[in-house]
C-alpha positions as CSV (number, residue, x, y, z in Angstrom):
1,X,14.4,-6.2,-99.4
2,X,14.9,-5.2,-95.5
3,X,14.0,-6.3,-92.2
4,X,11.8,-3.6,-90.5
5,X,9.8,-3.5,-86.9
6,X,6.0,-3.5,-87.9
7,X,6.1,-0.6,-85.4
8,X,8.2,1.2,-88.4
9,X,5.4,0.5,-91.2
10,X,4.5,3.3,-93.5
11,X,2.8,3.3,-96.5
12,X,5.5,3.6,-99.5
13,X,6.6,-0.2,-98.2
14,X,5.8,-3.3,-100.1
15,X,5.7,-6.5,-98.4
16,X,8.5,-8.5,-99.6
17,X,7.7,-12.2,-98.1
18,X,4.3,-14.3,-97.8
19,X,3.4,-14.1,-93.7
20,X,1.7,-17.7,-93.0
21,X,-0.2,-18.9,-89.9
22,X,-0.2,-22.6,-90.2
23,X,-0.6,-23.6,-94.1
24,X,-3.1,-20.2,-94.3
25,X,-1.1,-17.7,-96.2
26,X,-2.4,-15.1,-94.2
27,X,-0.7,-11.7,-96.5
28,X,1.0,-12.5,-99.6
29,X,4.3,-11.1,-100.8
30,X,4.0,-7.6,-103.0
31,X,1.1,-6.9,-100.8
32,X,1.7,-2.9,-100.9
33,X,-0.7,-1.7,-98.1
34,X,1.2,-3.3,-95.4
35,X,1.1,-0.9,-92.7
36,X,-2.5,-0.4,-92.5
37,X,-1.7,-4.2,-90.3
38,X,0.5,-3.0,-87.7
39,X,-1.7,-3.6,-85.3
40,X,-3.0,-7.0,-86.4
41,X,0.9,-8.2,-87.1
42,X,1.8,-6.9,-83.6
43,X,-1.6,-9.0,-82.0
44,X,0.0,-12.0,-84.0
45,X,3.2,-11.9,-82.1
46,X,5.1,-10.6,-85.6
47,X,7.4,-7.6,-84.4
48,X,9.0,-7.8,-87.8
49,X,8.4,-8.3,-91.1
50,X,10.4,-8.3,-94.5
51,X,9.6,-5.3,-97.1
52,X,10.4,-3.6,-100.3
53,X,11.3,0.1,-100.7
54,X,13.5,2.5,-102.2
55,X,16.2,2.2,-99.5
56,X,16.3,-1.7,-100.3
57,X,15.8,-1.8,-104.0
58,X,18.4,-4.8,-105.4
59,X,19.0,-5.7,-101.7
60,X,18.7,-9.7,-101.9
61,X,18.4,-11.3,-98.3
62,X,19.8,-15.0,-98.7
63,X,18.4,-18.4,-96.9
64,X,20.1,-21.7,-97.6
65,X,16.6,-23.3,-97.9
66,X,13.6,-22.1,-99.7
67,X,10.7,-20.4,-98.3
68,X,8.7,-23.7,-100.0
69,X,10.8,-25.8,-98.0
70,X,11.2,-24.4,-95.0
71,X,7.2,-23.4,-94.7
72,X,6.6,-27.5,-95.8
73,X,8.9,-28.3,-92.9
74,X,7.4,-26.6,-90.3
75,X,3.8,-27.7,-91.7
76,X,4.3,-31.5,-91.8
77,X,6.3,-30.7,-88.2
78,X,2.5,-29.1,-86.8
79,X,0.7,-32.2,-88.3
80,X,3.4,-34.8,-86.8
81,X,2.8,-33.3,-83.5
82,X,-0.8,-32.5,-83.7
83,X,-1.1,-36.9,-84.5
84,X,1.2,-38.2,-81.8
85,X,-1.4,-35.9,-79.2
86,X,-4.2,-38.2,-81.1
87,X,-2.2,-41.4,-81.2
88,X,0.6,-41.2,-79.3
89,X,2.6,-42.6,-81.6
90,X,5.2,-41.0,-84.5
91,X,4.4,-40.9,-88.2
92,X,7.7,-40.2,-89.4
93,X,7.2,-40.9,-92.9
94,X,6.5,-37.2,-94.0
95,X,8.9,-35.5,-91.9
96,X,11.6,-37.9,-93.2
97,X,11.1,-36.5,-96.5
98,X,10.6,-32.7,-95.6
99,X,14.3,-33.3,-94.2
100,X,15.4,-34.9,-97.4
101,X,14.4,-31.7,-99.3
102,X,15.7,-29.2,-96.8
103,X,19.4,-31.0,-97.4
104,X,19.1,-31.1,-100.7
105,X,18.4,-27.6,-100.7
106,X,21.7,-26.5,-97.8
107,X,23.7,-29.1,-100.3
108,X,22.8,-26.5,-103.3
109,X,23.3,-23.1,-100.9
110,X,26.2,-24.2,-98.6
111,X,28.3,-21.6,-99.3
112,X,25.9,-19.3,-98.6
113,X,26.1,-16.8,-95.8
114,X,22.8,-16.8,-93.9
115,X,20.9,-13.7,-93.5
116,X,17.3,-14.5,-93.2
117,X,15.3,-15.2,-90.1
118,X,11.9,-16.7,-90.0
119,X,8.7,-15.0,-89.5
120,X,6.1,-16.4,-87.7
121,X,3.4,-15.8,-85.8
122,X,3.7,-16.2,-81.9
123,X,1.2,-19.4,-81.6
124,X,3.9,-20.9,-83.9
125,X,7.0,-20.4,-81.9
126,X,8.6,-23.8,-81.4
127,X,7.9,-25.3,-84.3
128,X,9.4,-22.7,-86.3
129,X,12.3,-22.6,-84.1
130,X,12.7,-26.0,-84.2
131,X,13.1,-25.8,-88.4
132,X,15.1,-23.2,-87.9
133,X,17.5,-24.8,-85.2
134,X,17.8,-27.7,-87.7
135,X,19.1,-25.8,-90.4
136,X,21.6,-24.2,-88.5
137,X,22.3,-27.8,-87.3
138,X,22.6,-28.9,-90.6
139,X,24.4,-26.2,-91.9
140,X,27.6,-27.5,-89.3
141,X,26.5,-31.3,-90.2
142,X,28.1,-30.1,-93.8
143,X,30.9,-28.7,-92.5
144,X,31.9,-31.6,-90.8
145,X,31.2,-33.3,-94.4
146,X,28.7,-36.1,-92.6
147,X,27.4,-38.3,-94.8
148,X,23.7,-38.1,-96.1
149,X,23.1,-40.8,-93.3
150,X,24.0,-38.9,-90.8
151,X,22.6,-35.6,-91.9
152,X,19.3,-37.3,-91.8
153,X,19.7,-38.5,-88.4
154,X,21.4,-34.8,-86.9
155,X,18.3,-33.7,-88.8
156,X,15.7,-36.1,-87.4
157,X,17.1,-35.6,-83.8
158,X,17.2,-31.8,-84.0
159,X,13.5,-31.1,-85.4
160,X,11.8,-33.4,-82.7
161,X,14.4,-31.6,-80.1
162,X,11.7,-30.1,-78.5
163,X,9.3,-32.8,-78.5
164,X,9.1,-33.2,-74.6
165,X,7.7,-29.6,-74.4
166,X,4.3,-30.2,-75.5
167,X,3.9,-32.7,-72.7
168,X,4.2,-30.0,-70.5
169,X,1.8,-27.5,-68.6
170,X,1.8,-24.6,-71.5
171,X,1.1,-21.9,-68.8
172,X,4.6,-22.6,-67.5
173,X,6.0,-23.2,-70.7
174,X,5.3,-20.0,-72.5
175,X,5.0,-17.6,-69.1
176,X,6.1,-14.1,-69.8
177,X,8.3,-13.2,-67.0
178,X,11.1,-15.3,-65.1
179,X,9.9,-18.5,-64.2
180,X,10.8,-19.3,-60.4
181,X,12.9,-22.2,-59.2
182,X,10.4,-25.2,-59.4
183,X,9.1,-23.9,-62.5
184,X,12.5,-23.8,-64.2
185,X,13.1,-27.4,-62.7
186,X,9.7,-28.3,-64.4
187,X,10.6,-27.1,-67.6
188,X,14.1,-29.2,-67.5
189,X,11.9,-31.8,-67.8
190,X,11.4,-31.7,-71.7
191,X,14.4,-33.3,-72.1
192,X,13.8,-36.2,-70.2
193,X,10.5,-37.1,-71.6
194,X,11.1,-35.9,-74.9
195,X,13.7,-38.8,-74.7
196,X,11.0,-41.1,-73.3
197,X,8.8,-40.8,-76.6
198,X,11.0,-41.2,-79.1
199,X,13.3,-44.0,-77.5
200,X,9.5,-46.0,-76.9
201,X,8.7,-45.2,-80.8
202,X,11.5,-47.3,-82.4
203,X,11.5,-45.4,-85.4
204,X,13.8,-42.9,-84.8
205,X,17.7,-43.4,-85.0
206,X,19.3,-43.9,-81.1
207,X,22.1,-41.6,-82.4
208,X,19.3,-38.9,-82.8
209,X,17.4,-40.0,-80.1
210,X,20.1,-39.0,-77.4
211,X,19.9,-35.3,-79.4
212,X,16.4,-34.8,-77.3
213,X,17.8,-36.1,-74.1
214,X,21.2,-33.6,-74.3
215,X,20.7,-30.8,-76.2
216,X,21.2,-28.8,-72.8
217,X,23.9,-30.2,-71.8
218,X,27.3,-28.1,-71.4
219,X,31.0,-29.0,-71.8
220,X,31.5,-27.9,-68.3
221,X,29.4,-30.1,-67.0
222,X,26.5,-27.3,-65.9
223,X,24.0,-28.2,-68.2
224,X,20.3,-30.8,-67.6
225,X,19.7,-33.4,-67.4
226,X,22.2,-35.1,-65.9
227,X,25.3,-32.7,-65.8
228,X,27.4,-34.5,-68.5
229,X,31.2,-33.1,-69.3
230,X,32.7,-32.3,-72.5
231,X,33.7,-36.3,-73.8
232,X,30.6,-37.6,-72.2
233,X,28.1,-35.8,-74.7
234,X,28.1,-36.8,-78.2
235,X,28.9,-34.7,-81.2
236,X,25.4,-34.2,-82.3
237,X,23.9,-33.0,-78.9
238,X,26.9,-30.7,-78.9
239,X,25.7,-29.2,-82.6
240,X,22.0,-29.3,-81.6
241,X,23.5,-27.5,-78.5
242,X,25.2,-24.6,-80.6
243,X,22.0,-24.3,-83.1
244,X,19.1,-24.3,-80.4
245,X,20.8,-21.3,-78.6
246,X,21.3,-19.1,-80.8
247,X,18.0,-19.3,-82.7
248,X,16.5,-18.6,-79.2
249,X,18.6,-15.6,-78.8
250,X,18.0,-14.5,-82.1
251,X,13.9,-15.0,-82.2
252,X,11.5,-12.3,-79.6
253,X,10.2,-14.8,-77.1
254,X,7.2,-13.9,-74.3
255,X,10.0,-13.0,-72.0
256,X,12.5,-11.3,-73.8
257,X,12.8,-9.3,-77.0
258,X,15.7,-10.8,-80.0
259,X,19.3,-10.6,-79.5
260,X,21.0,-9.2,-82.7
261,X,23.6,-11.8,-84.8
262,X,26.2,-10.4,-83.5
263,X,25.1,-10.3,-79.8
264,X,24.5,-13.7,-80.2
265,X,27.6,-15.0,-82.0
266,X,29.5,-12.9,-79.5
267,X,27.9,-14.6,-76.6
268,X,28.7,-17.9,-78.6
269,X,32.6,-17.3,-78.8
270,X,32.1,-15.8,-75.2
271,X,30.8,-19.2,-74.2
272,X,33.0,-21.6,-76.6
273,X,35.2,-24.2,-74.8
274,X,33.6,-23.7,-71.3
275,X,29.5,-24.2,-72.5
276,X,29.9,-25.1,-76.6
277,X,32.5,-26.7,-78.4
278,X,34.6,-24.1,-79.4
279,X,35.7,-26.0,-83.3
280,X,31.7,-26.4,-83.5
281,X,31.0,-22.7,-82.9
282,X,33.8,-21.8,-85.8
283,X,32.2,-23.9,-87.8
284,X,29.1,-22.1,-87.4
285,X,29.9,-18.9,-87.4
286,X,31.6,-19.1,-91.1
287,X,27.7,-19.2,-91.9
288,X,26.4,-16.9,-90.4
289,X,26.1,-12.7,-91.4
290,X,27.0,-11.3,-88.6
291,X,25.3,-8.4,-89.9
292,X,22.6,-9.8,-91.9
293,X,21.7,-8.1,-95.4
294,X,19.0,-6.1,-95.2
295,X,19.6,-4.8,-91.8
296,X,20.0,-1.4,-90.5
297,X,23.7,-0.4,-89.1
298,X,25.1,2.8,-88.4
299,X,28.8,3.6,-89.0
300,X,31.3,5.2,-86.8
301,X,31.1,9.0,-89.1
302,X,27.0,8.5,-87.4
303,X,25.3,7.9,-90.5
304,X,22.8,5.3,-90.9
305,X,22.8,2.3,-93.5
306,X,21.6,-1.0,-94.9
307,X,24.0,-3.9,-95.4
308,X,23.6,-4.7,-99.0
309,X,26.0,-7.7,-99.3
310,X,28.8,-9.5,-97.6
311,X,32.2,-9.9,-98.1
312,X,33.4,-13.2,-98.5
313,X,35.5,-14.4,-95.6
314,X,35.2,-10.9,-93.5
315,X,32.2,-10.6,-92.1
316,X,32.4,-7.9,-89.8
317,X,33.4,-5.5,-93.2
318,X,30.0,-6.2,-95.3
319,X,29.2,-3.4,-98.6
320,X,26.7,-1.2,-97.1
321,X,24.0,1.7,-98.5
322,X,23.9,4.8,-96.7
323,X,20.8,6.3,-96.4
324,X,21.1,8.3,-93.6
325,X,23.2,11.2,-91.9
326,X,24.5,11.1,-88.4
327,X,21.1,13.2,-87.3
328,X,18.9,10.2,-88.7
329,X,17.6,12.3,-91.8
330,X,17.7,11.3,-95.4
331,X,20.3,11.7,-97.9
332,X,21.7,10.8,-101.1
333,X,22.0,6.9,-101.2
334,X,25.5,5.8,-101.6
335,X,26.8,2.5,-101.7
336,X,29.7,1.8,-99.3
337,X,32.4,-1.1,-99.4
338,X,33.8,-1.4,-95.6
339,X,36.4,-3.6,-97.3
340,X,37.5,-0.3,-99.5
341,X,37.0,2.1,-97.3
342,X,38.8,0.9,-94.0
343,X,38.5,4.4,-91.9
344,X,34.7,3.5,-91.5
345,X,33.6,0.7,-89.4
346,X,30.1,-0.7,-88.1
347,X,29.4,0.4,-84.4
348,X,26.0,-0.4,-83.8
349,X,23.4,-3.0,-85.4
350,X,19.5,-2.4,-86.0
351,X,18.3,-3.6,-82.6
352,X,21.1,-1.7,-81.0
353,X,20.2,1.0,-83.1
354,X,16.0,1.0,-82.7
355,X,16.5,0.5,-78.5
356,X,18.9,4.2,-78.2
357,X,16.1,5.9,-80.2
């Protein structure tokens, strides 16, 4: 299995995971006329997609969570949201469980090096990202061996992180384009009323509660709401901090197209100590493939390749499968260990790779 741009579609590729919109499965996994869909997958706001081939035979792309519990998150998350707009009020009940499951399931996988991103349509953004944020959350939640307790508030706090944002106008929220002073202002303002909800609810944790309020703060005392330094934010806004980032980085938005991992885990380290607790963004990045299986590299000899697997404990050296030559023309597959062969290094990823085409 490998990660391709729906632009790069053709027909000996097999789709390789179910594409949902809401609970519809909208193409199932092993459907093998995928790219007579570009177009409809690109008016869906999905730029990528997951697929079979003969470049990617054997190539397994690892999540800590399952695709059943991740796509039940991010369900019950819609229908939670889509009642407090009736009611106004949270139904936690469901969502309490959905987290349950998803730390169950990072309890099983912990040691796994996460390679998979989500793929969802465009409608779907937030609430995907905000699944997504919390298992990155969680994933440094076990780290720090938290209890179960307080994996379930960390968890609780993260996935409603966003909350405020659908109290806001969505023209300004999801404008493509840079947003101008007073609408940047405006959309600070998340946080704050986010905060408001939950902390009127009652049923959700205070110790998760102050995750919506100060999930944008920064150590140096730039961040929103209200410019908090490093001792004055708690440990859990400081995680949520670290999560929320680079999931945004790493997803295409209406303003900007992906970073790659490793764009984004540089601008982490970059960043650590001044914007992100820098033992937080180790913590992190032990979990993280910097160069995710399944995606395309090219090595410093030019050729082009697929990261099959990673090596444990060096991430920047994964085992590779060359299918390429330096002129971007097929050859002879060859399977590559960076950790045995130490003249050849990675010097591009796929996005690096795809935007110098």
């Amino acid at each position: 299995m490998r990660l391709v741009s729906t632009d790069m579609l053709s027909e000996d590729m097999v789709l390789a995971k179910n594409i949902y919109c809401g609970e519809c499965l909208v193409i199932k996994s092993g459907y093998p006329n995928i790219h007579k869909y570009k177009d409809n997958l690109s008016n869906m706001g999905i730029r990528y997609v997951y697929i079979e081939d003969g470049k990617s035979t054997d190539i397994i792309v690892p999540d800590v969570i399952t695709e059943k519990t991740r796509q039940n998150c991010k369900n019950v998350l819609i229908r939670t949201i889509g009642d407090f707009r009736k009611s106004n009020s949270l139904k936690l009940v469901d969502l309490t469980g959905s987290l349950e499951q998803m730390i169950s399931d990072i309890s099983r996988n912990q040691n796994v090096q996460v390679s998979l991103m989500d793929i969802s349509v465009a409608d779907e953004y937030t609430f995907s990202h905000c699944v997504s944020t919390t298992v990155y959350a969680l994933l440094i939640g076990k780290r720090k061996n938290y209890s179960k307790r307080m994996l379930e508030m960390l968890g609780m706090g993260t996935i409603l992180h966003d909350l405020g944002k659908i109290l806001l106008d969505s023209n300004v929220m999801f404008k493509e384009g840079s947003l101008t002073k007073d609408q940047f202002n405006y959309v600070k303002l998340h946080t704050t009323s986010g905060y408001e909800v939950v902390s009127s609810c009652g049923n959700v944790p205070k110790a998760a509660q102050q995750i919506l309020l100060n999930h944008h703060e920064k150590l140096n005392g730039t961040g929103y709401p209200r410019g908090l330094k490093e001792h004055e934010i708690d440990e859990f806004s400081k995680i949520a901090a670290i999560a929320d980032v680079y999931d945004a980085l790493t997803s295409d938005r209406c303003y900007r197209k992906k970073w790659s991992t490793n764009k984004a885990l540089d601008y982490l380290i970059e960043n650590s100590g001044t914007l992100f607790d820098a033992e937080l963004v180790r913590l992190f990045m032990q979990q993280i493939a910097i160069y995710p299986n399944g995606s395309m590299v090219r090595l410093s000899d030019g050729r082009l390749a697929i990261v099959k697997d990673q090596n444990p404990n060096v991430p920047l050296r994964p085992k590779v499968r060359v299918i390429g030559d330096e002129y971007g023309n097929c050859c002879c597959y060859e399977e590559v260990d960076l950790m045995e062969v130490l003249s050849l290094t990675i010097v591009e990823s796929e996005l690096e790779i795809t935007e110098s085409a």
